[in-house]
C-alpha positions as CSV (number, residue, x, y, z in Angstrom):
1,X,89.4,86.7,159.1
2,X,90.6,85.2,156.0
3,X,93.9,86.8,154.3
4,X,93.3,88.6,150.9
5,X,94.9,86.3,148.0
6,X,98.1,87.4,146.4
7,X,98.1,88.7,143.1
8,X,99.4,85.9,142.2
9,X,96.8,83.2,143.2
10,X,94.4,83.6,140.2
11,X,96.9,83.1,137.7
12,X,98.1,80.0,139.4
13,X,94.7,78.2,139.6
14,X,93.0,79.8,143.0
15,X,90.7,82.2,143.6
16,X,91.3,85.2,141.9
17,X,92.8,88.3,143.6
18,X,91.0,91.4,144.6
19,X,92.6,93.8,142.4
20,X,91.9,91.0,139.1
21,X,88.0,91.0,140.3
22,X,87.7,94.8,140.1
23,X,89.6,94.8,136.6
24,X,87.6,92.1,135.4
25,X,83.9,94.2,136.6
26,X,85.6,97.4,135.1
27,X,86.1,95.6,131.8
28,X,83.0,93.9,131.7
29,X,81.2,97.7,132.8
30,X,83.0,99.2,129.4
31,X,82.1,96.7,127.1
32,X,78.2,97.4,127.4
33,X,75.8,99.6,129.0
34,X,74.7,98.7,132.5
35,X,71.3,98.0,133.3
36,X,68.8,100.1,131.4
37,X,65.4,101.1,133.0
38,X,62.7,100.8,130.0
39,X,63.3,104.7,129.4
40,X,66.7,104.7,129.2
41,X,66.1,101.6,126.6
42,X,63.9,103.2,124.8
43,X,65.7,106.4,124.4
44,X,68.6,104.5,123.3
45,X,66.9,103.0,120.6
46,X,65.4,106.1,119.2
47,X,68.9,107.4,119.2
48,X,70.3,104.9,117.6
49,X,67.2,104.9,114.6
50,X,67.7,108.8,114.4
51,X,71.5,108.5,113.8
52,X,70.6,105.5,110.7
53,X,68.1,108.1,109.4
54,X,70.4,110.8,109.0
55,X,73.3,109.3,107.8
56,X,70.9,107.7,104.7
57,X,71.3,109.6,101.3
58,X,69.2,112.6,101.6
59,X,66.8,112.1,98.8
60,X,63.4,114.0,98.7
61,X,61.8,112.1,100.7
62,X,64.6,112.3,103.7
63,X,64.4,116.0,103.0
64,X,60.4,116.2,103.5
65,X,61.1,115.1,106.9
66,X,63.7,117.1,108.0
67,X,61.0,119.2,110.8
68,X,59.6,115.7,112.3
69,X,63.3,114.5,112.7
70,X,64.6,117.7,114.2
71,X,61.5,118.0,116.6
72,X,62.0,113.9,117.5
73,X,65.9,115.3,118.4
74,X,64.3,118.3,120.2
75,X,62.3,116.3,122.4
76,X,65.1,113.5,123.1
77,X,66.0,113.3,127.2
78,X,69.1,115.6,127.6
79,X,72.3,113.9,126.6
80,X,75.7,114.7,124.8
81,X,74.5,112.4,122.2
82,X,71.5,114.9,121.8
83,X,73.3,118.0,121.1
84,X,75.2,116.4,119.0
85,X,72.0,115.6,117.3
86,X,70.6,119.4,117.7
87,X,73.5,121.1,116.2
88,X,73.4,118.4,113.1
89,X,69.5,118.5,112.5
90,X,69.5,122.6,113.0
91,X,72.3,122.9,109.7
92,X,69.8,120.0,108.2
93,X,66.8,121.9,107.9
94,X,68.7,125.2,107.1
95,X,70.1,123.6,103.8
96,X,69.0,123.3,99.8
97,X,68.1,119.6,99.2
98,X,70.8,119.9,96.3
99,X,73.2,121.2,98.4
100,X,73.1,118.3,100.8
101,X,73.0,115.6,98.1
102,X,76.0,117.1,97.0
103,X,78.1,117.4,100.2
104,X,76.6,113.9,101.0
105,X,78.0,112.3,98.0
106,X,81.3,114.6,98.6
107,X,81.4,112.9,102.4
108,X,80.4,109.8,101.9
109,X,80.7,108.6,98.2
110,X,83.8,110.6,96.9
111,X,86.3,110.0,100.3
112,X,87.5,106.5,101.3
113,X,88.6,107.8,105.1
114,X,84.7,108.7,105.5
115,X,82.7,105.4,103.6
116,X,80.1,104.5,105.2
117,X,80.9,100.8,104.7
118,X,82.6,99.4,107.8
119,X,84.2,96.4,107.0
120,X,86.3,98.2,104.6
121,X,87.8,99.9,107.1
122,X,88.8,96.4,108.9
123,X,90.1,94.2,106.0
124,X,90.1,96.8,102.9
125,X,89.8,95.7,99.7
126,X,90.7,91.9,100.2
127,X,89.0,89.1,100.0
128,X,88.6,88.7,103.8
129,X,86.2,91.4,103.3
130,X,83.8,88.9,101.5
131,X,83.8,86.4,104.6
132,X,83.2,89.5,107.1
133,X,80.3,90.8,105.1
134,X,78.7,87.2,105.0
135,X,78.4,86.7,108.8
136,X,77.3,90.0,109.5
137,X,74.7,88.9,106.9
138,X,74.3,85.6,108.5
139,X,74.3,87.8,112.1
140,X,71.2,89.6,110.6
141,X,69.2,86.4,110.0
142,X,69.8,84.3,112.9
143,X,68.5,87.7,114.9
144,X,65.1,87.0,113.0
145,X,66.2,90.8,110.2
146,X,66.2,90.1,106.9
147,X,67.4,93.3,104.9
148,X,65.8,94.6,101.8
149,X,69.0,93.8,100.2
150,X,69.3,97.7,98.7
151,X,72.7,98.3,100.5
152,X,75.4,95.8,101.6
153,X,75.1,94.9,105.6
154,X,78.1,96.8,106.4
155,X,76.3,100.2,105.5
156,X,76.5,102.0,108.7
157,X,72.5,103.0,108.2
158,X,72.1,99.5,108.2
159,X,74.2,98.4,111.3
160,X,72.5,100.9,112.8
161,X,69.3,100.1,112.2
162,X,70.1,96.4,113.2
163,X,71.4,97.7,116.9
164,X,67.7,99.5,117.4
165,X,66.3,96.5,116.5
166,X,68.1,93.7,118.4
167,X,69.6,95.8,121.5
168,X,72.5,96.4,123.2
169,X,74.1,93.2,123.7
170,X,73.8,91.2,120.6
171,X,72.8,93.9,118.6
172,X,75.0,96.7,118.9
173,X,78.0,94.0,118.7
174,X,79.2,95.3,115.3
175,X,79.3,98.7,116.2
176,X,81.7,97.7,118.8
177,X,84.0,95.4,116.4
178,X,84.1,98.4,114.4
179,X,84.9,101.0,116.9
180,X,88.3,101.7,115.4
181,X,86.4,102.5,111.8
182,X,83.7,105.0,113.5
183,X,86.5,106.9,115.1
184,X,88.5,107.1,111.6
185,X,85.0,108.5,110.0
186,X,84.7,110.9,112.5
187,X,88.1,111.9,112.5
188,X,88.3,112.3,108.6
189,X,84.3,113.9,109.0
190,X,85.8,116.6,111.5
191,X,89.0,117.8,109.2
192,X,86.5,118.4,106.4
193,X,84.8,120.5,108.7
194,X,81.5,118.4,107.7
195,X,78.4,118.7,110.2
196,X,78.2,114.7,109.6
197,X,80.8,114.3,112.6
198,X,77.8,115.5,115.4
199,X,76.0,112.3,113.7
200,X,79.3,110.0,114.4
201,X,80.0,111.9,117.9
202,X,76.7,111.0,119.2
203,X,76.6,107.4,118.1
204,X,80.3,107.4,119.5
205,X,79.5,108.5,123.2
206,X,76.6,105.5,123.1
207,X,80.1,103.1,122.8
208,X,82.9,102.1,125.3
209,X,85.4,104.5,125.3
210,X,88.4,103.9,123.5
211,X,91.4,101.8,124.1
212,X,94.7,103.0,123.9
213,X,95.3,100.1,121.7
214,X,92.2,101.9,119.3
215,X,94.1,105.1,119.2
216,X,97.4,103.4,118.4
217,X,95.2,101.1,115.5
218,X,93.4,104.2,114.3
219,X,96.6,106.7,114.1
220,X,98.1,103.6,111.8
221,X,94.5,103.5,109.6
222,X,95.2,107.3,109.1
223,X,98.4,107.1,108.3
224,X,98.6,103.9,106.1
225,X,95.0,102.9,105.0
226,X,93.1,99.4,105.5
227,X,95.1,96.3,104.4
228,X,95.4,95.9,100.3
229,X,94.9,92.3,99.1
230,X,97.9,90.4,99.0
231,X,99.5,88.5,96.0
232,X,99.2,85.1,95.3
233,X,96.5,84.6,97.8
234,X,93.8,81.2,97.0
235,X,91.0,82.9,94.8
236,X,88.8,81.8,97.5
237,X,91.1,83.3,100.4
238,X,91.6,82.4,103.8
239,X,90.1,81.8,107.1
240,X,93.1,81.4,109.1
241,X,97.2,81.2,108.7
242,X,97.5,78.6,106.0
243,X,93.8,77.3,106.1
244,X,91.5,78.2,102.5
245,X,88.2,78.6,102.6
246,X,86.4,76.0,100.0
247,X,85.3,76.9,96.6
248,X,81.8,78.2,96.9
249,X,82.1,79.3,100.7
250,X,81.3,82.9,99.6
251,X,81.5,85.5,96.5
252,X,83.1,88.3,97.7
253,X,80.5,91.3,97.1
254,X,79.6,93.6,94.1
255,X,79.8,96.9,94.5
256,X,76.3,98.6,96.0
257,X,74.5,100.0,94.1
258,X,74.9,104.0,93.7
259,X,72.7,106.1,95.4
260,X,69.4,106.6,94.0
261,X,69.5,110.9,92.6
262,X,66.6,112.3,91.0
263,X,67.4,112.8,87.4
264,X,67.7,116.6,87.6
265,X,70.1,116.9,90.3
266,X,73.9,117.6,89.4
267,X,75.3,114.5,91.9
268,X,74.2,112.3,88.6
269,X,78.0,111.9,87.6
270,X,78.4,111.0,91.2
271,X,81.7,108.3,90.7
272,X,81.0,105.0,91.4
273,X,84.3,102.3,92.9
274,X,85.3,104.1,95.5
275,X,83.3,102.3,98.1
């Protein structure tokens, strides 16, 4: 029988050693969901469509279908991302459609640590931002999605969306790249005590559990906020350390649009910029 390889010998060139093969699989295991059986697949999915569906504004249409989305939850296989999903949809249907719009736009609109726009919470307001948003964009197309073009493609409805749609390898790649912003939502959802965190604690347990490095990078988003642009940068910024991107490359984004409110609501002076 064959001596097990030292430690060692992968890094110098041979075959890699036992404990660097299990490492590897154990990586590999966290990064994505094993095998799914055409249930499992399918039950992810829905999950992942609920979870864009009620983190959309709740306008009046949203709000007519508060009983089929809470009996779609009821009837998901048992899960921690499903209770999460009960206890959410149950305060749902027990609430005034004007008094969600206005926690919603309180949450969501109002509070930078709980935007719903994920790149922010990666490259802030700089122009970096601008490139990130264009090849998630450019992500969407080459899948075959074209958006409606109503929110930017960082909206977490619309990542979300994207993930049910393409699945979870390709698909559910930019929920994973912003891992570190999810956990700052649902951090900043759970100290205002708002029943939005079960949304972001069941799309969290469908991810790989966090790094300690994600902890250590999300402790220094609380405490310091996403990167400001800096001075003096190329008006077209940068793609890497001295290298600027070519005039016409990309226009970093316009605010989105605010939130379609029915006239008579009082979320009309809703502020707009703090996206």
């Amino acid at each position: 029988m064959s001596p097990l390889p030292s430690p060692s010998a992968g890094r110098l060139g041979g075959p890699p050693s036992i404990p660097a093969l299990v490492r590897t699989r154990v990586r590999a295991a966290v990064r994505r969901p094993g095998r799914l059986t055409p249930e499992e697949a399918e039950a992810r999915t829905l999950l992942l469509r609920l979870c864009s569906l009620l983190l959309q504004y709740p306008d009046a249409e949203l709000a007519t279908a508060r009983p089929v989305l809470k009996a779609a939850v009821e009837a998901l296989p048992s899960s921690p991302a499903a209770e999460d999903l009960a206890v959410f949809t149950t305060w749902l249907t027990g609430q005034e459609t004007e008094a969600l719009e206005r926690h919603y736009v309180e949450m969501f609109d109002l509070r930078r640590k709980s935007s719903l726009y994920l790149t922010y919470y990666l490259h802030g307001d700089t122009r970096r931002r601008g490139m990130a948003l264009l090849t998630l964009n450019q992500r969407y197309k080459a899948a075959g999605w074209d958006t409606d073009g109503g929110e930017l493609p960082d909206h977490l409805p619309v990542v979300l969306e994207f993930a049910a749609l393409a699945g979870s390898g390709g698909g559910e790649a930019p929920l994973r790249q912003h891992r570190r912003g999810l956990e700052l939502i649902h951090r900043a959802l759970t100290d205002a005590d708002s029943p939005y965190r079960h949304v972001l604690g069941a799309l969290l347990t469908l991810l790989p559990p966090p790094t300690e490095a994600d902890r250590v990078a999300v402790a220094q988003l609380v405490a310091e906020g996403p990167p400001n642009e800096e001075v003096g940068l190329d008006p077209y910024g940068t793609y890497g350390e001295g290298e600027f991107a070519p005039p016409g490359t990309f226009v970093p984004p316009a605010p989105a649009p605010p939130t379609r409110v029915p006239p008579a609501s009082p979320t009309t002076t809703r502020m707009e910029g703090t996206r």
